[in-house]
N, C-alpha and C positions, 0 to 999 in steps of 0.2 A: 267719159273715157279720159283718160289722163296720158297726159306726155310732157317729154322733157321741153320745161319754157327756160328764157334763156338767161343767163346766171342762176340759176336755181340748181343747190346742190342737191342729188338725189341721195336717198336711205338703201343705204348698201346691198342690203338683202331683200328688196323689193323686186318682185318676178319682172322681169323685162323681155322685149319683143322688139327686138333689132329689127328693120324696116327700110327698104328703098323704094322709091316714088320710081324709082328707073325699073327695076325687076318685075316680072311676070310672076313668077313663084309668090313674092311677095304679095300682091293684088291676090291672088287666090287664098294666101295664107289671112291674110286681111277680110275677103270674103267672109269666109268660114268662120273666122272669128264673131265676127258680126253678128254672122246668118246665124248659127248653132250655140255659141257662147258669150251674149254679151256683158253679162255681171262678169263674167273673166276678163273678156276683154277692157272693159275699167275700170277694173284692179290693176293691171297693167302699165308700167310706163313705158312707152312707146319712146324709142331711140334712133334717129332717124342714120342709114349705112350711106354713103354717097364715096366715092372719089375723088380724091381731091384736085384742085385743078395748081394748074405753078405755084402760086400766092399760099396756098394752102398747104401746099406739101413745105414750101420752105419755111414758113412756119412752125409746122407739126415736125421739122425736120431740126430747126431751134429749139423745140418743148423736149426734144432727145426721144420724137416719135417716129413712126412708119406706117404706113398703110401696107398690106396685103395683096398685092396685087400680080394676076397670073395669066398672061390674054390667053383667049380661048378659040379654038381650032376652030375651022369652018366648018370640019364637020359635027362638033360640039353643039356648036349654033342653030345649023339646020335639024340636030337631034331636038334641041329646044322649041325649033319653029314646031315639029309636030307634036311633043308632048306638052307642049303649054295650049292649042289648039284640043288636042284630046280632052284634057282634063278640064280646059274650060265648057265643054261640049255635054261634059258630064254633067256639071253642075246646071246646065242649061244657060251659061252665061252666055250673053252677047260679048264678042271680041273682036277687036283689031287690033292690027303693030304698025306702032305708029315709028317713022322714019327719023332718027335722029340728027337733025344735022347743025355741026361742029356743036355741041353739048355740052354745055356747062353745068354740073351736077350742084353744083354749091346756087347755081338761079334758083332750082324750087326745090332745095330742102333747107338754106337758109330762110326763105321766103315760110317755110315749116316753122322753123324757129319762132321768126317775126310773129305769124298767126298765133303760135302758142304761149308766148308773151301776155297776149291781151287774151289769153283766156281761149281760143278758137283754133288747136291746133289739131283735134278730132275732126271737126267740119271744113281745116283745109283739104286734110288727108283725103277724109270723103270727095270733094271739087277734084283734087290733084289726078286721083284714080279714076274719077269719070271721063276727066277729061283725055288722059293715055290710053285706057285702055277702051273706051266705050268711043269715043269721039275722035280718037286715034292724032290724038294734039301733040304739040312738042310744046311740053313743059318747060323745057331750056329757055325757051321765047318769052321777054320779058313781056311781052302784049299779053299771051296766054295769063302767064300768073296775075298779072295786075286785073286782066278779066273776076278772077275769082272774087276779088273788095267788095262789091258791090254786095254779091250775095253774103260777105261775111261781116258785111257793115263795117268792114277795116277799110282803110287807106291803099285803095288797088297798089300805088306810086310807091307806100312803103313796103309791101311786098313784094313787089317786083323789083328794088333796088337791095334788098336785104344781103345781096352779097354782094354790096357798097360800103355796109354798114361796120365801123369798126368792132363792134361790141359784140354783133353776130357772127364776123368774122373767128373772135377771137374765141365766143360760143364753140362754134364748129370747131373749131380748132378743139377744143376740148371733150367735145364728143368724139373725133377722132382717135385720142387719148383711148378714151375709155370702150371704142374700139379693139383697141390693140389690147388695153390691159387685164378685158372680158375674152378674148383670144377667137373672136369675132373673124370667119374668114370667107362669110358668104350668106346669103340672106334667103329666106328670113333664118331669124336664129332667136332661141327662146333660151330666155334662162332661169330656171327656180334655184337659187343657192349655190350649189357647186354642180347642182346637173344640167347640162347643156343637149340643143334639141335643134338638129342644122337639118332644113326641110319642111316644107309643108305637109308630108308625108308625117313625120316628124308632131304635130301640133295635137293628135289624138291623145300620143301618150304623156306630154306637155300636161292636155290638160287632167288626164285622169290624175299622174302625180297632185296638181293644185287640187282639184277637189276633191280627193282623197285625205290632204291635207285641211283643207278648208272646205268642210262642206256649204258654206255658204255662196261658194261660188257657183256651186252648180245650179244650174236651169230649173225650177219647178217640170216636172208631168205635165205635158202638154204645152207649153208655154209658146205662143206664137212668133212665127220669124220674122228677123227684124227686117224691113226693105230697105238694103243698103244703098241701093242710088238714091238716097235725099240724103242731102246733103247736110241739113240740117241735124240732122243723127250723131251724136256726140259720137264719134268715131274714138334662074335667073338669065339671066339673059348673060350680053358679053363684055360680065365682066369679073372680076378675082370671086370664083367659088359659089359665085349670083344661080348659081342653076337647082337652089332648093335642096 
């Protein structure tokens, strides 16, 4: 599976799959991907959605950017706490919500970046998601991310500092960009060319478009699912538009 590593310019009209380590939607939408479509899924460049935190905005705010961003009512939230429960119930997934406290979004999705540098940003995705949603971690927690090295035979310390890192910084910074300039206002978000696909509700007709267009993407007859908690597997909630 393919994702954006860091200075790597991507090819304009390659399908992409806007993606936050923080969203519920997201983790479902990512599921499915796995479970039901994985020659789709990479094919796909995966683009990680985060928030940005001061450092980040006043930068993206020098690049002549903006982030999207809209808080969401309590009663929005509590709509989310039981349809993200619902639908994971459906799929038979195990669940939990995991507690965020004081979060820094750019800890584990620069730490994304860093992984997909060396090649392993499919296998961090995999850890990141087990660890949120299945083991109900705070990913913000540079202990958590640095946890993940060991299994990815990366440098725990460089991913867990990775938004220390000038060069990731300046990374993020430019996926942010290309946030705004794909019109990116809540995740997950799919995009083939100029049609755009906001929801995991959303990823059905995503992919029938791709393999319509490409039948090679599509699944053989019968083809066995993939078990997405290993990690190993070459791989909203509240905040601007995050609710799928």
């Amino acid at each position: 599976m393919s994702g954006t590593a860091g200075g790597r310019r991507r090819t304009r009209w390659r399908p992409r799959f806007y993606f936050s380590l923080r969203s519920p939607y997201s983790w479902l939408a990512y599921r499915d991907l796995l479970d039901g479509h994985p020659r789709l899924a990479d094919a796909l460049e995966w683009v990680p959605f985060f928030e940005p935190d001061e450092l980040s905005r006043k930068l993206l705010s020098e690049a002549g950017g903006s982030f999207p961003y809209t808080p969401m009512s309590p009663e929005k939230h509590r709509y989310i706490l039981q349809d993200v429960r619902r639908l994971a119930v459906e799929r038979g997934l195990s669940f939990g919500w995991p507690v965020d406290r004081e979060p820094v979004w750019e800890v584990p999705h620069l730490g994304y970046l860093a992984a997909a540098r060396h090649g392993k940003g499919p296998e961090y995705v995999a850890l990141a998601a087990r660890a949120r949603w299945e083991f109900e971690q705070d990913i913000c927690d540079r202990s958590v991310i640095a946890g993940f090295g060991p299994e990815l035979g990366l440098d725990g310390k460089e991913l867990a500092a990775a938004s220390d890192d000038p060069e990731l910084r300046a990374e993020g910074v430019r996926v942010l960009l290309e946030i705004q300039r794909d019109g990116v206002f809540g995740v997950p978000f799919f995009i083939d060319h100029y049609d755009k696909y906001w929801g995991v509700d959303r990823l059905p007709a995503f992919v029938a478009a791709l393999t319509d267009s490409c039948p090679e993407l599509a699944e053989p007859p019968g083809a066995p699912e993939v078990p997405l908690t290993e990690p190993e597997r070459s791989v909203d909630d509240g905040h601007a538009g995050g609710c799928g």
